[in-house]
C-alpha positions as CSV (number, residue, x, y, z in Angstrom):
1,X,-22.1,-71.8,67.1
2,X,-23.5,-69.3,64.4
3,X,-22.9,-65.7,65.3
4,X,-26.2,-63.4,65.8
5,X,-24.6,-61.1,63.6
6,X,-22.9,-62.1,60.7
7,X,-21.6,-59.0,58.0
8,X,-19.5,-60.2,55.1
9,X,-17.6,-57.9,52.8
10,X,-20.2,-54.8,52.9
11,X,-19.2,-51.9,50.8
12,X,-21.0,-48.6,50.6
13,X,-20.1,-45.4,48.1
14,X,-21.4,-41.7,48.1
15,X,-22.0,-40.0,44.8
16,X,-20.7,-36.9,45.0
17,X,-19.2,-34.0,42.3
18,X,-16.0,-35.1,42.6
19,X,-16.6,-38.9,42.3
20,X,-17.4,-41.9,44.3
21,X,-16.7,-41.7,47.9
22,X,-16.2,-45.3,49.7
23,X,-17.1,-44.6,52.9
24,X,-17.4,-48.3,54.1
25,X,-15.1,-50.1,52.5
26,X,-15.3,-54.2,52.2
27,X,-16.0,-54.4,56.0
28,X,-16.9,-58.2,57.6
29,X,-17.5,-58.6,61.4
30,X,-19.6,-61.2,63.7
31,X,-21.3,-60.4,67.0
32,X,-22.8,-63.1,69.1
33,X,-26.0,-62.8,71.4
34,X,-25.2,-60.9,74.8
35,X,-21.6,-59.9,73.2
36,X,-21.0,-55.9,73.1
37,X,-18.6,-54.9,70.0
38,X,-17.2,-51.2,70.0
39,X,-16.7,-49.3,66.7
40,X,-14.4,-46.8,67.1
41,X,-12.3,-43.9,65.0
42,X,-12.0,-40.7,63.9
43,X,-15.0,-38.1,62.7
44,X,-15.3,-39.5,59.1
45,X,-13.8,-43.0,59.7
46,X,-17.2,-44.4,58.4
47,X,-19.0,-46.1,61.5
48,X,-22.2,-44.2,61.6
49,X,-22.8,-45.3,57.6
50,X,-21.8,-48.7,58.8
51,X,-24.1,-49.0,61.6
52,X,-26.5,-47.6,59.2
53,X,-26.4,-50.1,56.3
54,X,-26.2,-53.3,59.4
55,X,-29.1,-51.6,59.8
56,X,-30.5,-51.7,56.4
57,X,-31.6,-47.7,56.9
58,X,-31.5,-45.4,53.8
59,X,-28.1,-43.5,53.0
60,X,-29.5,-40.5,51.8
61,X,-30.0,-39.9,47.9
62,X,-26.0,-39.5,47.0
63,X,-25.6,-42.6,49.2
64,X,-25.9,-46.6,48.1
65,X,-24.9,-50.0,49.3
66,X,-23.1,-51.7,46.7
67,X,-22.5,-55.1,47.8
68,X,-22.2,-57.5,50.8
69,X,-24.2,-59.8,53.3
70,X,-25.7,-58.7,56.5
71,X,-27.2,-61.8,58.3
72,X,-28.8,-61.5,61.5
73,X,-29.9,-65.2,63.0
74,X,-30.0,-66.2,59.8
75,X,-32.1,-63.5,58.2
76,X,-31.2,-62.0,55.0
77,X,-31.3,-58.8,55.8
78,X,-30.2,-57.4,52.4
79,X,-32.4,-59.3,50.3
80,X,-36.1,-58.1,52.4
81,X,-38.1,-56.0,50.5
82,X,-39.0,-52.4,52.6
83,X,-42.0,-53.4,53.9
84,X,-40.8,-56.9,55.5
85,X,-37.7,-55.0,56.4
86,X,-39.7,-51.9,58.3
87,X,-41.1,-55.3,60.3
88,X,-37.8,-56.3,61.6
89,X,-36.7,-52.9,62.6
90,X,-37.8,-52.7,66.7
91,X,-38.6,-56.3,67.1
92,X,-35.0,-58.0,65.9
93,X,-33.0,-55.0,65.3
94,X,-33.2,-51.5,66.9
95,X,-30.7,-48.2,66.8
96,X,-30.1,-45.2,69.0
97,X,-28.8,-42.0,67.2
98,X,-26.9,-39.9,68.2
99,X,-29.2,-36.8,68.2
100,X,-32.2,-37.5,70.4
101,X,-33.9,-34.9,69.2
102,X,-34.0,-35.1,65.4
103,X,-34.5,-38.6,66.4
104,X,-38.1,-37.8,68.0
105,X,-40.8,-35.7,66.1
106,X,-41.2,-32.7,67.9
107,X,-44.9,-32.5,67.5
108,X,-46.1,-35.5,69.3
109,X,-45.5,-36.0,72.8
110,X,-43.6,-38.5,74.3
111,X,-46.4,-40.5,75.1
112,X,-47.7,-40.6,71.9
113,X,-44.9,-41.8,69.8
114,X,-44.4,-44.4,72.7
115,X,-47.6,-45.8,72.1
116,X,-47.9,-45.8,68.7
117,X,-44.8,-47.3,68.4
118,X,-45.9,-50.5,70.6
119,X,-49.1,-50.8,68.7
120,X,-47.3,-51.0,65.5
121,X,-44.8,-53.3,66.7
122,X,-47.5,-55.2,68.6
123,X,-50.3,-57.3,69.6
124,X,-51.9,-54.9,72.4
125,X,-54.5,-52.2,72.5
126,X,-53.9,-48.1,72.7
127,X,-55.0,-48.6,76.5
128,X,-52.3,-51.1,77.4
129,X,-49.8,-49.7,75.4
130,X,-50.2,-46.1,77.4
131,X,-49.4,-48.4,80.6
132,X,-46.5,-50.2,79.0
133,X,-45.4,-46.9,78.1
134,X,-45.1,-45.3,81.7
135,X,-43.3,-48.7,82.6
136,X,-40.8,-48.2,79.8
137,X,-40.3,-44.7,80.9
138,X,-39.8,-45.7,84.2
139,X,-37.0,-48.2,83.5
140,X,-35.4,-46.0,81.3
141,X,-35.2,-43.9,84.6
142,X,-37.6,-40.8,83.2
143,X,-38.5,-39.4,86.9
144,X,-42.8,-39.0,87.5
145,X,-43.5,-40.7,83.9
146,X,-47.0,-40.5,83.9
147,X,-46.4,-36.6,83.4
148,X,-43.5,-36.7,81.3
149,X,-45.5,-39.0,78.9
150,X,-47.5,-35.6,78.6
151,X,-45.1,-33.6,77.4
152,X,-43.2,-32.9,74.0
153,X,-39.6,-33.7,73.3
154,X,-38.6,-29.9,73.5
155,X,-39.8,-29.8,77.1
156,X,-37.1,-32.9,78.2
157,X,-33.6,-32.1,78.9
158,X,-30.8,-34.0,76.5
159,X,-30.3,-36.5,79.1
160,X,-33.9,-36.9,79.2
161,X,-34.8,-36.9,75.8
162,X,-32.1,-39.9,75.2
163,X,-33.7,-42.2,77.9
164,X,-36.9,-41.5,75.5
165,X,-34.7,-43.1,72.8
166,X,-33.7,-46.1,74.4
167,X,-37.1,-46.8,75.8
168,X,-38.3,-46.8,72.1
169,X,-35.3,-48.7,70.9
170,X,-36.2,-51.3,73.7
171,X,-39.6,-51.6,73.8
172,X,-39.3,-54.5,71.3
173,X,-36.9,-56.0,72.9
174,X,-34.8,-56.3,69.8
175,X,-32.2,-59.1,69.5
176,X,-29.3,-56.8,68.4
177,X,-29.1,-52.9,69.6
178,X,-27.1,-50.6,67.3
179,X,-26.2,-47.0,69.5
180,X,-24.6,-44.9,67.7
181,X,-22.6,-42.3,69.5
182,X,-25.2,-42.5,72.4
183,X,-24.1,-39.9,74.6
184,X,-22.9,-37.0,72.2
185,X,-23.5,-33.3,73.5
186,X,-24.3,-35.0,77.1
187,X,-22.3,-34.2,80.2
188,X,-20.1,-36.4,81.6
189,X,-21.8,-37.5,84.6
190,X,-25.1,-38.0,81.9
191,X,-22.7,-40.4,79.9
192,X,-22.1,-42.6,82.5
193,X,-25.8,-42.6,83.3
194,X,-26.8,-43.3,79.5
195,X,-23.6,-45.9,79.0
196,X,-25.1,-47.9,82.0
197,X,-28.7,-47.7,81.1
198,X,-27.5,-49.3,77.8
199,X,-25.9,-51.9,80.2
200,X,-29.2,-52.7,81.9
201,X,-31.0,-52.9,79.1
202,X,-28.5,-54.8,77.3
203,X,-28.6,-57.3,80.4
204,X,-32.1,-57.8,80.9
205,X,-33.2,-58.5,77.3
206,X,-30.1,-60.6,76.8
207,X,-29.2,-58.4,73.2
208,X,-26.4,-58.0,71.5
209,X,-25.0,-54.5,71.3
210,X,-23.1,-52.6,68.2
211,X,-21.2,-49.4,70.2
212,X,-20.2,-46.8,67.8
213,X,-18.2,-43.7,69.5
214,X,-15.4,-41.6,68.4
215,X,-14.0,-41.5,72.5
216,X,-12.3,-44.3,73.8
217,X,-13.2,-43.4,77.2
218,X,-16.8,-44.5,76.2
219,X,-16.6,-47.8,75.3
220,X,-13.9,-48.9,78.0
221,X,-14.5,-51.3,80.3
222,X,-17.9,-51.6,78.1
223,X,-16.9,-53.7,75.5
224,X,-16.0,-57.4,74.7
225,X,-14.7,-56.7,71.3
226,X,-13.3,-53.5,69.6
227,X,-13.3,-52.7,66.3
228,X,-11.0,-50.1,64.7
229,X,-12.5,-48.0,61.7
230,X,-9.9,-45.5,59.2
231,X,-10.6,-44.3,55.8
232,X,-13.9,-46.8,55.7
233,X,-11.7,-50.0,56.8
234,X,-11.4,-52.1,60.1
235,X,-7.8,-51.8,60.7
236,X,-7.9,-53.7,63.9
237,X,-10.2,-55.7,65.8
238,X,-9.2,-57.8,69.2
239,X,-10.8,-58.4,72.5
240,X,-10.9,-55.5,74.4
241,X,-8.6,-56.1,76.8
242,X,-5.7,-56.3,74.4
243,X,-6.7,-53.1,72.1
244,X,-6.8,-51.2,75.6
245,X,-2.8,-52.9,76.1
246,X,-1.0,-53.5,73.6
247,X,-2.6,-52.2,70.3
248,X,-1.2,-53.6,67.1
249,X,-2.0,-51.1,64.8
250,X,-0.2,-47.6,64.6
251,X,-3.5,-46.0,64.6
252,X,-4.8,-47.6,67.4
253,X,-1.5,-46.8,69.6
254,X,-2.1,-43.0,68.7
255,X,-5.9,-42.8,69.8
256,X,-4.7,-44.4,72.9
257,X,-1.8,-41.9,73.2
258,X,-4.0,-39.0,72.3
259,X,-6.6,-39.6,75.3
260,X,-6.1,-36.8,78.6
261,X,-3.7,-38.4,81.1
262,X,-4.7,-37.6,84.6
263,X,-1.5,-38.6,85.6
264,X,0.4,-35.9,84.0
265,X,1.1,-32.3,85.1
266,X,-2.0,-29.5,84.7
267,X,-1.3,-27.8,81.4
268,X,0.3,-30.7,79.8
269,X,0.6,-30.4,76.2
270,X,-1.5,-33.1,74.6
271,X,-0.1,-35.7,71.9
272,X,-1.7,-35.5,68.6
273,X,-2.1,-37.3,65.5
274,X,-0.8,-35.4,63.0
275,X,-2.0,-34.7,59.9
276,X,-6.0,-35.2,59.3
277,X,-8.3,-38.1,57.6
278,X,-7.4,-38.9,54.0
279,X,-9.9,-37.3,51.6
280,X,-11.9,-40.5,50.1
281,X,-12.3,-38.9,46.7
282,X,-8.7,-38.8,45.9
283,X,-7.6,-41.5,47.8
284,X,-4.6,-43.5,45.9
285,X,-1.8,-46.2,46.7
286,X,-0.9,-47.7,50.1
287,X,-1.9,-47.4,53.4
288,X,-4.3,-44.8,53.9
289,X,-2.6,-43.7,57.8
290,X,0.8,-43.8,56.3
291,X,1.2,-40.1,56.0
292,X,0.1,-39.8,59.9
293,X,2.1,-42.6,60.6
294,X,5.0,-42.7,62.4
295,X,5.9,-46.4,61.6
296,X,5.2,-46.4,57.9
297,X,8.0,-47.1,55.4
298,X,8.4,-47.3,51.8
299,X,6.1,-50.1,51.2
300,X,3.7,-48.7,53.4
301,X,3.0,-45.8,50.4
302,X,2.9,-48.1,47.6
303,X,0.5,-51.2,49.0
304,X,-2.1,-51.2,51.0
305,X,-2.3,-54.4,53.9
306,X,-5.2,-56.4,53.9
307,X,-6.8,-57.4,57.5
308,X,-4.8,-60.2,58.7
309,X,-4.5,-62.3,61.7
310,X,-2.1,-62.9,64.3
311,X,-1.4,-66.1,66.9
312,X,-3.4,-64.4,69.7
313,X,-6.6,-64.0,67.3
314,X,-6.5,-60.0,66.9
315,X,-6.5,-59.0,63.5
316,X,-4.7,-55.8,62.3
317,X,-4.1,-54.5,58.6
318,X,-0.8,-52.6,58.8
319,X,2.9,-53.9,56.9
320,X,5.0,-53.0,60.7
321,X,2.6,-53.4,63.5
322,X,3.6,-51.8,66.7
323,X,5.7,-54.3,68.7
324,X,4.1,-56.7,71.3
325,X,7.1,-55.9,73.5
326,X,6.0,-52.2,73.7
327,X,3.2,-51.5,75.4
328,X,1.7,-48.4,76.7
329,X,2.7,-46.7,79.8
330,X,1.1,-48.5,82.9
331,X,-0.5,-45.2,83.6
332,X,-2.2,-45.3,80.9
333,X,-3.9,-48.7,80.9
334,X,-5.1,-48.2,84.3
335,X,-6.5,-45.1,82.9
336,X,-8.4,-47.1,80.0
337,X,-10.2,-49.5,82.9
338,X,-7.5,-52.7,82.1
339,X,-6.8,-54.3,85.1
């Protein structure tokens, strides 16, 4: 069975003064229809520019896509012109940023952009599209929708004004949803409630779903496949129940390792990765998490590993993976929602 979503060898660069930044770096995946794949890393790991050029969206002037394939049910993505490609965006393919509030314009209500957004994508008049609109609301859980529709995004809380998002992302009922840190600058009980309304939505309209976040916590229990980003590479990717026990990759391990453990004493010093992200403009030999890395080894400085895959079917780029024979802590896996 062909994947929905098929990305071969995709590879995008910044322009800047000091030289070409790679900040996606030969990256191939597959999603199928109903699956959920997490991207997760670091600030500056390169998933948000990924989720961006799956999405075919511009990079910004010092940005590009150099090469690569992004096929979604068997539609050339990177070849469609922009007009044939603005078609596909809320019907086939649909994305929610991270800021809701750069993502609505703040001089239309919400009604409005609701509206014309479903009579662009669409087949129906203004009329029904202001009903389907209060419906969308109301699934999206917007509370007395008929008024909300009213008012401008300035007058919604966060919370609020990301249900807005998804019920424009939906509204379609896209084949593949892209979120891309969803539930940034929200509260914790407001994550939960965004994460599931993904859920739902993801559910109902039988879509497959690309989960970017930089937490961990996010995406567990939440995703079918995980995807590790570094330096612009997938260093790792394996179902989720076997990234949340027994990480292959170094870098995985020390994400894991570096989450809050209730189970330790108040005032607990946390573990850290030491060290920060590699700077892409200078960049040189071998493995870009060796200096972090508390594995690496001479070889690891000198040669970079490619992506490779191991009997169980995860796939990890690293010279001296972290043992199968050493798991983390039961504490912690509990923790991560792996029963």
């Amino acid at each position: 069975m062909t994947p929905l979503l098929q990305v071969r060898n995709l590879h995008a660069t910044f322009l800047t003064a000091r030289g070409p930044v790679t900040a996606v770096n030969s990256v191939s995946l597959d999603l199928d229809s109903g699956q959920t794949l997490a991207i997760v890393g670091e600030s500056g790991s390169g998933k948000t520019v990924l989720a961006r050029a799956i999405m075919g969206l511009d990079l910004g002037k010092p940005g590009r896509i150099d090469s690569g394939e992004v096929w979604l049910d068997g539609l050339d993505m990177r070849s469609l012109p922009p007009a044939q490609l603005r078609g596909v965006w809320g019907r086939r393919v649909s994305m929610v940023f991270q800021d809701p509030m750069t993502a609505l314009n703040p001089v239309l209500t919400i009604g409005r952009q609701l509206t014309e957004h479903l009579v662009y994508r669409g087949t129906i008049s203004r009329r029904q599209a202001e009903e389907v609109a209060i419906d969308l609301l109301r699934r999206v859980g917007v509370p007395d929708p008929a008024r909300r529709r009213r008012q401008y995004p300035h007058e919604l809380s966060g919370g609020l004004r990301q249900r807005v998002v998804i019920a424009l992302a939906i509204a379609g009922q896209p084949q593949l949803l892209l979120a891309d840190e969803p539930t940034t600058a929200l509260d914790v009980t407001v994550q939960a409630q965004i994460l599931n309304l993904l859920a739902d939505a993801q559910q109902e309209l039988g879509m497959a779903m690309i989960l970017v976040s930089h937490d961990l916590g996010v995406v567990r229990g939440r995703a079918d496949q995980v995807a590790v980003m570094y330096a612009g590479r997938i260093v790792e990717r394996a179902p989720a129940r076997r990234i949340f026990s027994t990480p292959r990759m170094p870098y995985t391990e020390a994400l894991l390792r570096a989450r809050p453990d209730p189970a330790r004493p108040i005032h607990s010093r946390l573990e850290v990765i030491p060290g920060g992200t590699p700077d892409l403009a200078t960049r040189g030999l071998g493995c870009p998490f060796a200096p972090r890395c508390s594995y690496a080894q001479d070889r690891c400085r000198v040669e970079a590993p490619a992506l490779t895959r191991d009997e169980s079917g995860s796939e990890y780029a690293c010279w001296f993976p972290v043992p199968e024979d050493k798991p983390l802590p039961e504490n912690l896996i509990r923790q991560r929602g792996v029963s």
